[in-house]
C-alpha positions in Angstrom: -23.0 -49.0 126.1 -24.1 -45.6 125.4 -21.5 -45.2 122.4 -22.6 -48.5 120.8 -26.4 -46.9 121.1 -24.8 -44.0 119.1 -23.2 -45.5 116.5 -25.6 -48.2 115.9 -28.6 -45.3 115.3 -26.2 -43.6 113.0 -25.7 -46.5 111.1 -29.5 -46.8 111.0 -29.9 -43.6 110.1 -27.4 -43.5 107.1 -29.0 -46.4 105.8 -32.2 -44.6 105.9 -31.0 -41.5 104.1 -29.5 -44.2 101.4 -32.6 -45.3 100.5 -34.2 -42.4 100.1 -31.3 -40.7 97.7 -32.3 -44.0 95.6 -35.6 -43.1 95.8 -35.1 -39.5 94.6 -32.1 -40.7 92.3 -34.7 -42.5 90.6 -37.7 -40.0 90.2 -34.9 -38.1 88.9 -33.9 -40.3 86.4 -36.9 -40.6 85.2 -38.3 -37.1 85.0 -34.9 -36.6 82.8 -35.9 -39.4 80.5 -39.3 -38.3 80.3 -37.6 -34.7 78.8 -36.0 -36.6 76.0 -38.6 -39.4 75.1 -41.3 -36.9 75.0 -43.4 -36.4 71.6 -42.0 -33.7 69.3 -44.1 -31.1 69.3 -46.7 -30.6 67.0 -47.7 -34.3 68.0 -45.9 -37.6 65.8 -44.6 -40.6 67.4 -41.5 -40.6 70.1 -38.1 -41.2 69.4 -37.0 -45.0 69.3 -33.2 -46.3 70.0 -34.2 -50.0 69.1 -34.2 -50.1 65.2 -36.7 -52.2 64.1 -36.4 -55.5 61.9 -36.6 -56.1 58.8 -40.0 -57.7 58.4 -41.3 -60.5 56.7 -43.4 -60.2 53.2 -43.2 -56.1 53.2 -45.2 -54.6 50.2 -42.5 -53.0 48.0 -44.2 -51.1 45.1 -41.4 -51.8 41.9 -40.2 -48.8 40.2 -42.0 -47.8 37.1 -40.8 -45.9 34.2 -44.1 -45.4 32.1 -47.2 -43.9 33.0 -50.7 -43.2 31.7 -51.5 -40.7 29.5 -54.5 -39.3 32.1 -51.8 -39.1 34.8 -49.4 -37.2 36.0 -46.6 -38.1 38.5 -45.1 -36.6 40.8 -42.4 -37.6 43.5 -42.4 -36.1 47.0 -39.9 -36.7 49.9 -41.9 -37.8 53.5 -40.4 -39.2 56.5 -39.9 -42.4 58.5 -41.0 -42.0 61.8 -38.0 -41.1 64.0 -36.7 -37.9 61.2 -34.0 -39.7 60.7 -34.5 -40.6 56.7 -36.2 -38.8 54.0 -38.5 -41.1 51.5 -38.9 -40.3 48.1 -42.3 -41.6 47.0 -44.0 -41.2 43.5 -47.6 -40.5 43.5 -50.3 -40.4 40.6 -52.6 -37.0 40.5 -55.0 -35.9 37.2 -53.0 -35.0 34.2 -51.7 -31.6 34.7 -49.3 -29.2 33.9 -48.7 -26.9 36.7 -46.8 -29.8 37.8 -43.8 -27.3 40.2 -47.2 -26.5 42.3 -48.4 -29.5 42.3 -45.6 -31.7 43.6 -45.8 -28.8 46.5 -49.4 -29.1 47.4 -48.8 -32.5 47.3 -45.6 -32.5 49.8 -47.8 -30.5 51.6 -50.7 -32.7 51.9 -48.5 -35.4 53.6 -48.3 -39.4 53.0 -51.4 -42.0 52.3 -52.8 -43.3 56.0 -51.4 -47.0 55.2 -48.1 -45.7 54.0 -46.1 -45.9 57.4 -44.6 -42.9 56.9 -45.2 -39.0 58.5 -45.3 -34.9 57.1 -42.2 -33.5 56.3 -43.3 -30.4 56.2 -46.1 -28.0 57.5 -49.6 -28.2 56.1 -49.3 -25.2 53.6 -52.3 -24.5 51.2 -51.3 -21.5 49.8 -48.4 -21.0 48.0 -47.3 -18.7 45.2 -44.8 -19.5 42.6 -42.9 -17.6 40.3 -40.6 -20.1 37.6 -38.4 -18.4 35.0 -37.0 -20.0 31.8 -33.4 -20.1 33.3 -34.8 -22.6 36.3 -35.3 -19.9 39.1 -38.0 -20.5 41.3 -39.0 -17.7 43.4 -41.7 -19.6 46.2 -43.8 -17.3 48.0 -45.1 -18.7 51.3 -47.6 -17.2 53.9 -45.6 -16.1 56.9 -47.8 -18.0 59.4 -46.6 -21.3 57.8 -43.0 -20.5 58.1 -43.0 -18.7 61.2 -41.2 -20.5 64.8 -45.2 -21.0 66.3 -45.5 -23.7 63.9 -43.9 -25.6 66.8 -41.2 -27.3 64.6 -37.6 -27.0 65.8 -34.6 -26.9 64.4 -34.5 -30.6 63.4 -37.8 -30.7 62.3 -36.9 -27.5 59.9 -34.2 -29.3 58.4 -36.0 -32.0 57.5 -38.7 -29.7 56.2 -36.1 -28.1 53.8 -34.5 -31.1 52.6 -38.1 -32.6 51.7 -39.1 -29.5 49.6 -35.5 -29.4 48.2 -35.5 -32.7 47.8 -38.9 -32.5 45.7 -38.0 -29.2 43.6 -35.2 -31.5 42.3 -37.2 -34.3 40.7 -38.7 -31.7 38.2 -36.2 -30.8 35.4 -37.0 -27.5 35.2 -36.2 -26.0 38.8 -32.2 -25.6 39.4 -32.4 -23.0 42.1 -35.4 -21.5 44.6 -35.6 -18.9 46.4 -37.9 -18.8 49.5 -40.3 -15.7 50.5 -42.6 -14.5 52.9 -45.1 -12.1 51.9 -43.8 -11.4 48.6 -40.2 -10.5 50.4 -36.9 -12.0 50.5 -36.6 -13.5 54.4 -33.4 -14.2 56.9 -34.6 -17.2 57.6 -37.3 -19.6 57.3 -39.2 -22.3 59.4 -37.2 -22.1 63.0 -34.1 -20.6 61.9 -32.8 -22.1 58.9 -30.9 -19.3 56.6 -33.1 -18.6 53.7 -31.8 -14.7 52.4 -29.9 -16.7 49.6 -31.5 -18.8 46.5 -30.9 -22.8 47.3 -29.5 -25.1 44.6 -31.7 -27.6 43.2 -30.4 -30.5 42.0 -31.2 -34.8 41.8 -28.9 -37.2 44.1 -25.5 -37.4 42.1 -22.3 -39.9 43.4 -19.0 -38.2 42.9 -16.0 -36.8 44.8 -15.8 -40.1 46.1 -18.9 -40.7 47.6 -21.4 -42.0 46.8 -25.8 -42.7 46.4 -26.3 -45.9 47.9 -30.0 -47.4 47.6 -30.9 -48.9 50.9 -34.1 -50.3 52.3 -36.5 -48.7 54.5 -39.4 -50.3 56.3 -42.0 -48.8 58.1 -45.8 -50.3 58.7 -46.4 -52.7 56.4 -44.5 -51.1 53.5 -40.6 -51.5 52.4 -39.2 -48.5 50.8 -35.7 -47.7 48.6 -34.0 -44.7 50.3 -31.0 -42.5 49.2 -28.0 -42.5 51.5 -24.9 -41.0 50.4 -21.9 -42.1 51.7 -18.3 -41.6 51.6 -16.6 -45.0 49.7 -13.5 -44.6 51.5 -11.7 -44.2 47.6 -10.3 -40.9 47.9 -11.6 -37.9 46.3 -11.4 -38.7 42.7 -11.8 -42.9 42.3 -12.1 -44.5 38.5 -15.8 -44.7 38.0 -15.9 -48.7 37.7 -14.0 -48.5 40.8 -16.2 -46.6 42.6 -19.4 -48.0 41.4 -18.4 -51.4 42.0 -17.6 -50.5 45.9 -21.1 -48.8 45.9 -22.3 -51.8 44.5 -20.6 -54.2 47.1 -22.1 -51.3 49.5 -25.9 -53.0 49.0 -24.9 -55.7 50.8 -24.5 -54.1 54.2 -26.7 -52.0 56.8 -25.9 -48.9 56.7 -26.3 -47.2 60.0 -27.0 -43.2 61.8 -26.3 -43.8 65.4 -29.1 -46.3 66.4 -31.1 -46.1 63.3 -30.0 -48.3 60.1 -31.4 -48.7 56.6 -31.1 -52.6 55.3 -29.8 -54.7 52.4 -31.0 -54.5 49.2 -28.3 -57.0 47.5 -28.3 -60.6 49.1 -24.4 -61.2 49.8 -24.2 -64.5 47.4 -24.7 -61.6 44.5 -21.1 -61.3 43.4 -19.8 -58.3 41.1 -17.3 -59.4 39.4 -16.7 -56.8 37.4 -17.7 -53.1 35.9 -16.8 -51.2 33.0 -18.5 -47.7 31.9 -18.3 -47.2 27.9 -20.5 -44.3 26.0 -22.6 -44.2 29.2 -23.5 -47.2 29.6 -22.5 -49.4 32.8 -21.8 -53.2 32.2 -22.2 -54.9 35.3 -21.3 -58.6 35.3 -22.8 -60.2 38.3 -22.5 -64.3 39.1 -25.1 -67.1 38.1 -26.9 -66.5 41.4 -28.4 -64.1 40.2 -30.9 -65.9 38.1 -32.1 -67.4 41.5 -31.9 -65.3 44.2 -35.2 -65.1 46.0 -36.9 -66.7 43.2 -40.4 -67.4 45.2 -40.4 -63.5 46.2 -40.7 -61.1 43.1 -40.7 -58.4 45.7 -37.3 -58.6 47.3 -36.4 -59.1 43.3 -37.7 -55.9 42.0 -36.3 -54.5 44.9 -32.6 -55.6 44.4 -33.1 -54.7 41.0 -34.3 -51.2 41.0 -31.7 -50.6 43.9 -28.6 -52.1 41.6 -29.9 -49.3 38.8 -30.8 -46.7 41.0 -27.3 -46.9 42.4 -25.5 -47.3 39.0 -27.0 -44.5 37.4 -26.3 -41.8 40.2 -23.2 -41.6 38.5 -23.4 -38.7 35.9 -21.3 -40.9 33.9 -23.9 -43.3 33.8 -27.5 -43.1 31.3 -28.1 -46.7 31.4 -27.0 -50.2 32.6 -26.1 -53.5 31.1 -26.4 -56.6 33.2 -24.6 -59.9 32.1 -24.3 -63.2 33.7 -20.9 -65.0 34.2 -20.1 -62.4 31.0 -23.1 -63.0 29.1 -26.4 -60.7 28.4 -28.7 -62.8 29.5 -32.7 -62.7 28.4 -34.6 -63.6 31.6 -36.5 -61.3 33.6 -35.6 -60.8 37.0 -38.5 -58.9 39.2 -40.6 -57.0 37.0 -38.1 -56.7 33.9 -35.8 -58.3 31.7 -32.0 -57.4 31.8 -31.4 -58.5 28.7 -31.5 -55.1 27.3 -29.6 -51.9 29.0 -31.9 -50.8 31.7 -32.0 -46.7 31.9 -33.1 -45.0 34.9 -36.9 -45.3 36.1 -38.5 -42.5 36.3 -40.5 -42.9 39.5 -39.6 -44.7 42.7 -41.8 -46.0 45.7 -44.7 -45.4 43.5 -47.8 -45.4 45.5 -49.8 -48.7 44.9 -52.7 -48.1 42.2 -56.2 -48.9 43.7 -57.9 -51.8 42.5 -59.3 -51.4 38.7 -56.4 -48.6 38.2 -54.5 -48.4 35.4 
């Protein structure tokens, strides 16, 4: 009897102690998921794993290729709110010509409150630059901006970078900069990103068989055309039709970064049938559907058009694209122009949306 006493109370017991190892198993838990879903520092939203979806009737702002003559533009790179993409976005300022300094302070600045999107980079108001004839930019910034107290990590300095290279590269006269603190060369710059070196400047090119795919972006109540380069799976040195045409057929499909993912731009009844590249110029002959494809939305229109051209002509080979329909130019406007002309590159994408009574 005795024995049966024994055992019975170490039974008892052990399923005590298994409840409270749950117990403590689970504050664990989530103390360790509290480390990683915390805010980054410096404040900005938490990391998501669930990308979100593509929403209904999202303001997309066509590219523009003219502008007014009291303006100037400028295109600066932000990001979405989990780091993971960088968003070029063109925005209008008073006619200027210090316009290397102003794309900066601009950067700097950070997005419009309604945009959706977040700073890429420190707040830094003071900045001296230094731009010879031969494209060297020699960008002077006060240590304390650059310095590891900013609280950015090393992710957050990447992205910090890639937003002011990104930026230095939409103005035609910067092909190299090289960073300072002080006046002097530094080792490194932000949290720890090598910096004794000058950086190379220069736009989003397709080649060696990869290539620039423009791929959508939303985030609050806007949608967005994003850069992604990817690898075509062609082998280093594909025909140019050959490789334009797979980034073409590329459109169609997510394209994902673990759990985040940029969407569609081309609906998949768009069919390419074929490409051909002749003194620059990209022929692109695309089905009948065309014509009709979201025909009660003009934004998803301008969208799939700006991202076919974008696309096209990031391949140097490429200054300006001809659309024809079952092998015929066609006069119609699709979006916010007509493709019955060669289309070149616009000059300014994501442009900020002009306040009422603008021009």
């Amino acid at each position: 009897m005795v024995r049966r006493i024994v055992v019975l109370l170490v039974i008892i017991a052990l399923f005590l102690a298994t409840g409270y190892l749950q117990d403590k198993s689970g504050a664990i838990a989530e103390k360790v998921r509290g480390l990683f879903t915390k805010a980054p520092a410096g404040g900005g939203p938490s990391k998501t794993t669930t990308p979100p979806k593509a929403p209904e009737g999202a303001l997309y702002e066509p590219s523009r290729w003219t502008k007014a003559d009291t303006e100037t533009m400028v295109t600066v790179y932000y990001r979405d709110a989990d780091a993971m993409y960088l968003v070029p976005v063109s925005r209008s300022v008073p006619k200027t010509l210090a316009i290397v300094k102003t794309a900066l302070l601009e950067l700097f600045k950070g997005p419009a409150k309604d945009s959706g999107l977040y700073p890429s980079t420190p707040n830094m108001e003071t900045v001296r630059l230094n731009l010879k004839t031969d494209g060297y930019l020699a960008m002077d910034l006060p240590e304390q901006s650059v310095a590891a107290s900013t609280g950015m990590g090393s992710a957050g300095s990447a992205v910090a970078m890639d937003a002011i290279i990104g930026t230095l590269a939409e103005i035609d006269a910067v092909k190299q900069v090289q960073f300072l603190t002080d006046g002097k060369v530094t080792p490194t710059i932000f949290h720890g990103v090598a910096a004794d070196r000058p950086f190379a400047v220069a736009p989003h090119r397709s080649e060696n068989g990869e290539a620039i795919l423009y791929m959508a972006l939303y985030a609050g109540k806007r949608a967005y055309l994003v850069p992604e380069r990817v690898n075509l799976g062609l082998g280093p040195t594909p025909a140019v039709p050959d490789a334009m045409r797979a980034a073409l057929e590329a459109l169609k499909k997510e394209v994902k970064r673990g759990d985040f993912q940029l969407y569609p731009t081309v609906p998949t009844d768009i069919q390419f049938k074929s490409v051909s590249v002749k003194d620059r110029v990209a022929t692109i002959d695309v089905n009948s559907k065309l014509l009709t494809v979201n025909a009660n939305d003009k934004a998803k229109q301008c969208m799939m058009l700006d991202a076919i051209i974008f696309t096209a002509t990031a391949f140097p080979q490429v200054g300006s694209v001809q659309i024809t329909v079952d092998g015929k130019v066609v006069d119609q406007a699709i979006g916010h122009v007509n493709i019955g002309k060669p289309l070149t590159r616009p000059k300014w994408i994501n442009p900020e949306p002009r306040p009422i009574g603008g021009q």
